[in-house]
N, C-alpha and C positions, 0 to 999 in steps of 0.2 A: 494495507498490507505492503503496498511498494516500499513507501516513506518507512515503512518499522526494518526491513529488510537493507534500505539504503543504511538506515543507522545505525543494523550492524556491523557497516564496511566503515563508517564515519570513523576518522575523517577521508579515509580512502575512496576511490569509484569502482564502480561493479559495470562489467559492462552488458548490457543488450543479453545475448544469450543466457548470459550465468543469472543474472536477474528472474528472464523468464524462467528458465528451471527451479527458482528459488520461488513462486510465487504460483501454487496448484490452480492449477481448473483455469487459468488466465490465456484468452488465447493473445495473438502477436497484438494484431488490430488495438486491440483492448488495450495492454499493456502501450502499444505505442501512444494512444490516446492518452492517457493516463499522463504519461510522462510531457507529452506533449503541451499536456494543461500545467503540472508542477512544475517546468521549465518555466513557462508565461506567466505564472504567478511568481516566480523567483523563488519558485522551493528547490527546484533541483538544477542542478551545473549539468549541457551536456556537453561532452568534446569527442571529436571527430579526428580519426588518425586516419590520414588521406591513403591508405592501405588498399587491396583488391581481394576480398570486397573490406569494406570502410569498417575497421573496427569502431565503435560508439558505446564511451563509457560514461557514467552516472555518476554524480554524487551529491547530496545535500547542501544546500549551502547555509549558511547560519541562520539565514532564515527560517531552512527547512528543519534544522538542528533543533531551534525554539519550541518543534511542536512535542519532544519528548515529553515532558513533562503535561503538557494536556490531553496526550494521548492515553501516556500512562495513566491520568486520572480516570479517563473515559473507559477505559479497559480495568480498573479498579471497579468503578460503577455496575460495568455489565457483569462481571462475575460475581458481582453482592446480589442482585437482583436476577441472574439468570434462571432461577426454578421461578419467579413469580414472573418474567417473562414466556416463560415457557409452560407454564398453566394457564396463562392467557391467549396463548397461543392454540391449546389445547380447548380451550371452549370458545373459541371464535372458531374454530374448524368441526366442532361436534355437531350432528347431524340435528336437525330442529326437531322435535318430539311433538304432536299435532296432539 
């Protein structure tokens, strides 16, 4: 969800707050993690405006760019399959019948 959200801004950056607003149920921790891992991988740019307190904004970089297209695939996928997902869903949580 971060990376689909950054690639709305692409090629521009989003920073820290407006990210998390844009990204439900995500607490800070998480989101910082998150990012902190797609930075070290080389998917996302962060930059640091020496400000009080530190503005920090986001952006993909062409690496992180590359993943539209397998994302979209992936996202293609789950809504072709999501009732057969979700009836599978539905009998691995049905109660056992003795």
């Amino acid at each position: 969800m971060v990376v689909k959200v950054l690639a709305e801004e692409a090629p521009g950056e989003i920073r820290f707050a407006e990210l998390r607003r844009r990204v439900p149920g995500i607490s800070q921790k998480m989101l910082s993690t998150t990012l902190r891992s797609l930075d070290r991988d080389g998917l996302v740019a962060r930059r640091v405006e020496p400000t009080v307190p530190p503005a920090v904004h986001y952006r993909l970089t062409e690496l992180g760019l590359s993943l539209e297209g397998p994302l979209s695939a992936l996202r293609v996928w789950a809504e072709t399959h999501m009732s057969e997902i979700d009836r599978n869903n539905r009998l691995a949580d049905a109660p056992v019948s003795e």
